[in-house]
N, C-alpha and C positions, 0 to 999 in steps of 0.2 A: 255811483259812489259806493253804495253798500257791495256789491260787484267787485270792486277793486279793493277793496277792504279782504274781503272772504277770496279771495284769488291772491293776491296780494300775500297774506301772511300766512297761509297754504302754502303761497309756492317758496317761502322763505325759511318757515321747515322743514319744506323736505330738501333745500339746497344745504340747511346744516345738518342732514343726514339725521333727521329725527325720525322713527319709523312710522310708517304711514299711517296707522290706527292713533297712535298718538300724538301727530298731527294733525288729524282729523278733529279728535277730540278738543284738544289746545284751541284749534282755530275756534270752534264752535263755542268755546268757554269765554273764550276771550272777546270775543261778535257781541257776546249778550252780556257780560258784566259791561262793556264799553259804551255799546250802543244800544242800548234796550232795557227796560227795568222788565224781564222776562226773568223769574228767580228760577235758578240752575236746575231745582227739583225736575225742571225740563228736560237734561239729558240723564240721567239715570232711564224716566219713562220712556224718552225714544231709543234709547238702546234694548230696553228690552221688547220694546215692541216691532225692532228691526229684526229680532233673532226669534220672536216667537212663532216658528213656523213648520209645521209637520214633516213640509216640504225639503226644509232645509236639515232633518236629521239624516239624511240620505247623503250630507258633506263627511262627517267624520266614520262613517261605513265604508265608504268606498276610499277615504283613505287608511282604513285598516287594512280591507282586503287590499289593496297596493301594496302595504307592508308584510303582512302576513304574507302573500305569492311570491316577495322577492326575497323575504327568508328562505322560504321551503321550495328555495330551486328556480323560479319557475323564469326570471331571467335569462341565466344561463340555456336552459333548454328553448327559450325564444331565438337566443341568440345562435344557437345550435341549428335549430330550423331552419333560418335565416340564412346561415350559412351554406346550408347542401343547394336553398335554392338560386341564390345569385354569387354566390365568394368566389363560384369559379371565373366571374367576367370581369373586362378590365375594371380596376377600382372598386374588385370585387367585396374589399373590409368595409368601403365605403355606403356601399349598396348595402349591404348586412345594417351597417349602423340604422340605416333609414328605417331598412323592411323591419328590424327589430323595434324601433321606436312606434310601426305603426302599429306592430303585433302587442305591445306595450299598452300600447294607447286605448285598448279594449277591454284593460285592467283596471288600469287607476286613474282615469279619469283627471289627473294632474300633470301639468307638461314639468315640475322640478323635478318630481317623484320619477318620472322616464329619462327623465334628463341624467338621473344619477345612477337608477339602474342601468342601465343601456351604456352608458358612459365608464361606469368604472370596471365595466368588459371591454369596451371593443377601443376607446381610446388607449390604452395599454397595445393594444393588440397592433392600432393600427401606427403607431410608434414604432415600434419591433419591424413592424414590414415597410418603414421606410416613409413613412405619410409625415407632410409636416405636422408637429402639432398644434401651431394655429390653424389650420385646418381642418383636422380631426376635431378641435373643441368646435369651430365656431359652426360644423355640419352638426355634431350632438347636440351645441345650443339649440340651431334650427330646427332641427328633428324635433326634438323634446317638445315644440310648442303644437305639434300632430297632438299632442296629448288631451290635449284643450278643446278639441275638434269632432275626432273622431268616438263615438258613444264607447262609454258612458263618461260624460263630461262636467265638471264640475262647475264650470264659469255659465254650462247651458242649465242646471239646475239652478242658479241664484237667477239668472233670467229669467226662469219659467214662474220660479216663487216673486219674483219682484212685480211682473207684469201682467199673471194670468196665463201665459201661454202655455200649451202642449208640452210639458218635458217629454214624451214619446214622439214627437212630434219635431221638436228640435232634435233628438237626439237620432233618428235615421236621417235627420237631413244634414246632418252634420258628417257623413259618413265621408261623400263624395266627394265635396272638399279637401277633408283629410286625406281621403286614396291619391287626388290630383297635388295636395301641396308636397306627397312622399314620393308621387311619382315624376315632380319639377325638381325636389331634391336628388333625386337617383339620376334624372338626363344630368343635371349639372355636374356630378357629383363623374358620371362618364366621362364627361367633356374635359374636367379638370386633368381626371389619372392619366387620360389618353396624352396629354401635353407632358405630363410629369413622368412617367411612367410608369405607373400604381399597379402593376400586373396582381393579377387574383387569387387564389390558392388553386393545387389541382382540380381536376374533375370527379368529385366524389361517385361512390361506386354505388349501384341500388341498394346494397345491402347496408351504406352510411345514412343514404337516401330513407330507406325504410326505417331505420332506429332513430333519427330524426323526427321523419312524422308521428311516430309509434310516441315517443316521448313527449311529445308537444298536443297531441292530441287532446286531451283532457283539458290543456290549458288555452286552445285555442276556441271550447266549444263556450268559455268561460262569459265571451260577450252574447253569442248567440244564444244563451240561459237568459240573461239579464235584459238585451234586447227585446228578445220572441216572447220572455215574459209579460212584458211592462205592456206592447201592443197585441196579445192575444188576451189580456185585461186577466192575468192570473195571479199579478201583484202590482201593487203601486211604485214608484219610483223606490220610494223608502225603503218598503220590503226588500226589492229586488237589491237595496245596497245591503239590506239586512242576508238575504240569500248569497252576495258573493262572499259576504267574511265566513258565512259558515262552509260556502266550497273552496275556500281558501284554505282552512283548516282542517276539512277533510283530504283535502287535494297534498298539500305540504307535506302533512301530521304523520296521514295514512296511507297513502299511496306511494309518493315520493319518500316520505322519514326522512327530509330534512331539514322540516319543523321542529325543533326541539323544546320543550317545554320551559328551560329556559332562556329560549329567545323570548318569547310570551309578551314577560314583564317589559323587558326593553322596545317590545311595537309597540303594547300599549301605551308607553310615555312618549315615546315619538308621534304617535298618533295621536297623543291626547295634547300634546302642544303644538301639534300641527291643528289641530280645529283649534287649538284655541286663540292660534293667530289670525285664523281666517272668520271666526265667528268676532272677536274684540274687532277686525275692521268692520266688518258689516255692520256691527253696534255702531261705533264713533261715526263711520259715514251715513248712517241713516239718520244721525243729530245735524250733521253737515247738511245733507241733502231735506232735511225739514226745511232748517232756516232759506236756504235757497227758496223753498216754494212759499212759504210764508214772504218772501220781500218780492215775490213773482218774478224771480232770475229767471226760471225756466222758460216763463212765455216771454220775454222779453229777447231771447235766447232763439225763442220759436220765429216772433215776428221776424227776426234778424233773419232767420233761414230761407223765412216764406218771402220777407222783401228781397233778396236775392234772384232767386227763382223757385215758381211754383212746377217746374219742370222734375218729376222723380228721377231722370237721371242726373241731372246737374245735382240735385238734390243726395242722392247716394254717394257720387264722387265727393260733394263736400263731405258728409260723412265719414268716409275714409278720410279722407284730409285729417278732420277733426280728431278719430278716433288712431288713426296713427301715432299721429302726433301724442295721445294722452298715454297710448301705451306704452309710451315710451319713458315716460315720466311717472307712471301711479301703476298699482297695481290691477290685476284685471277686475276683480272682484269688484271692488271699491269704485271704479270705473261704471261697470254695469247698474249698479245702484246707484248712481248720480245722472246719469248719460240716460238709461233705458227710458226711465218716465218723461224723459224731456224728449227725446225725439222718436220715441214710436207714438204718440199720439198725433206730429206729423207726419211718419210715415204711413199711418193708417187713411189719414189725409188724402195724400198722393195717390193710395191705393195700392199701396205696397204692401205686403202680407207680414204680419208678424212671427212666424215661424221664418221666413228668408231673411226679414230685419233681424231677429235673433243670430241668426250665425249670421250674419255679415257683420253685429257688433262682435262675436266671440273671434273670431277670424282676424279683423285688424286687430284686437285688443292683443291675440295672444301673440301675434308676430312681433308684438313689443318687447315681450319677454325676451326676445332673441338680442333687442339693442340697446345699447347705451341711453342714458346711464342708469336706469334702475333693474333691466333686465334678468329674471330669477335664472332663466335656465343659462344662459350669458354666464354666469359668475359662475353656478355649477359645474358647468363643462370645463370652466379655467381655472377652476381649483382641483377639479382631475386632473390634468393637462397639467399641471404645475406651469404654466406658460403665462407671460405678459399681457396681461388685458389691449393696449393698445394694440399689439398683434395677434391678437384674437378678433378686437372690433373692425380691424382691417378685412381680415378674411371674410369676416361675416358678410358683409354689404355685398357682394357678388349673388352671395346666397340669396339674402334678402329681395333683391330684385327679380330672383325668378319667381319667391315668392307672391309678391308683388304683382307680377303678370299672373298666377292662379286668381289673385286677390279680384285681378281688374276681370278675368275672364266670366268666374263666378256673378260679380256684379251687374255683367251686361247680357248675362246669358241667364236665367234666373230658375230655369227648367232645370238647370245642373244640381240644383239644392232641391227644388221642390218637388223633382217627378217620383223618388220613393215617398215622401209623405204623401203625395195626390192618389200614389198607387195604393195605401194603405188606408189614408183616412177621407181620399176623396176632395180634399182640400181640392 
């Protein structure tokens, strides 16, 4: 009852397009004036005891440095790189878009954030050479959600903070994934042109070849700083987000000068409403996600899983099932803080490890993004695109399904995620 109550009027604002922090909040207000003489004084306290977290000042850092690197260049010169190494092969714009979005993805830690840099280059680009552009958006949608994956990742940091786990830890293991869902994007993405006839740019010369890397250099050493830090124990997660916004700013400002001091004002405001959408969900859902554990939804939820089957693999494929499915419909964040405490104390169960259960929930969650209907980077890419959402969601589901098989490979092969964290921390 209470279950269908708290689902029920959840899933009913977000079908009237109320946004999700504040459907979260609505639902949770509404649960306890109705059903419960619990006075409201209760959600103020759980919001801010959702957001009070060290861990989590490390979200609006690394989406500064995201915006600060894509002022001062550091796009385009991805995209550059990118280019001398695959543009010359069939469906060579195509392949750039991916290899760009992984190169991306080592910046900002947010698959919108790649989704619109990377996008509002190389969709243009791949328009002019002839690429449909439901097809150009709905490979950036896909792309863009490597974002989420590959370190430093912001959906693996609200895991790490919600559950205890390794953010160093989730974060090289998240790496592998990302290489293999960019590199299921680029076979598909060949297979595509080869039928259509997507032909490549020339074959660039060493000497394009070398101003290329010469350029991109600096900006590709940018995750190996932040990485090699966080696991050679020279700064914490936080720091080390607090260290990319300062090489971001040297990088742009000083090296490149095409930071300009009044772009400044304009990142900070983008940045500062960008945490603040993502910090107001984490607050309202962590009101959300109290009242569940208070009515014992979760275990109720668990027993459901466990009478199913006590088998981990049956057990992970529902998972996916489950966690597909939600990404499709909520956001990732907000997902991970509702979802994570309820079934990693099953998976620890079965004997599953909590650094591999972390990216397999970051991994289905973020593929969500790519589809219908609440999908971030999905709407991104088709508002570059100037292009028809329904012929964009069309396109996508090809994609999605190769996807899908990284999804299921990962799942059943488990060594794939876990053999650099084993190799670093012995796990």
């Amino acid at each position: 009852m209470v279950s269908g109550i708290l689902a029920g009027l959840l899933a009913l604002l977000l079908a009237v397009h109320v946004p999700v922090a504040v459907a979260f909040g609505l639902t949770s207000a509404a649960f306890l004036v109705l059903v419960t003489d619990i006075p409201l004084v209760l959600i103020p306290q759980q919001m801010f005891a959702g957001t009070d977290s060290t861990v989590l000042q490390a979200v609006p850092f690394f989406l500064l440095a995201g915006a600060l690197m894509d002022k001062g260049g550091i796009s385009r010169r991805l995209v550059t790189f990118a280019n001398v190494l695959v543009g010359w092969a069939t469906g060579g714009l195509a392949m750039v878009s991916v290899l760009a979005s992984m190169f991306f993805a080592g910046i900002s830690g947010s698959a919108a954030a790649d989704s619109a840099a990377v996008g509002s280059v190389m969709i243009p680009a791949m328009v002019k050479k002839g690429y449909a552009r439901s097809f150009a958006a709905a490979l950036i949608a896909c792309a863009g959600t490597i974002g989420t994956m590959i370190p430093p990742s912001i959906p693996m940091i609200i895991y790490g903070a919600t559950t205890g786990t390794s953010i160093g830890a989730l974060f090289i293991a998240g790496a592998v994934p990302g290489v293999l869902m960019g590199l299921a994007l680029m076979a598909h993405s060949y297979g595509v042109s080869r039928r259509r006839g997507y032909d490549g740019i020339p074959f660039p010369s060493g000497r394009e070849m070398w101003t290329a890397f010469r350029e991109a250099l600096l900006t590709l050493l940018m995750p190996i700083i932040i990485v090699g830090g966080i696991l050679g124990g020279v700064f914490t997660p936080t720091e080390a987000a607090a260290v990319a916004v300062f090489y971001s700013l040297a990088l742009g400002g000083l090296v490149y000068r095409e930071l300009k001091w009044g772009d400044v004002p304009g990142v900070l405001i983008s940045t500062g409403l960008g945490t603040g959408v993502v910090m107001f969900i984490i607050a309202t859902s962590t009101v959300y996600g109290w009242i569940l554990a208070r009515w014992n939804i979760p275990l109720q939820l668990a027993n459901a899983f466990i009478g199913a089957s006590d088998n981990p693999w049956v057990f992970l494929v529902m998972v996916n099932a489950l966690l597909l499915l939600a990404g499709t419909v909520m956001e990732t964040v907000p997902s991970i803080i509702i979802f994570a405490p309820v079934l990693l104390p099953l998976a620890k169960k079965l004997g599953i490890d909590p650094v591999f259960f972390g990216v397999i929930m970051v991994v289905n969650l973020s593929m969500g993004l790519a589809s219908p209907p609440s999908g971030a980077t999905l709407f991104v890419s088709t508002a570059i695109a100037e292009e028809r959402l329904d012929r964009v969601c069309r396109a996508v589901w090809p994609l999605f399904f190769s996807m899908v098989a990284i999804l299921l490979l990962i799942t059943f092969v488990p060594s794939l995620v876990m053999f650099l964290p084993r190799l670093v921390y012995g796990r």
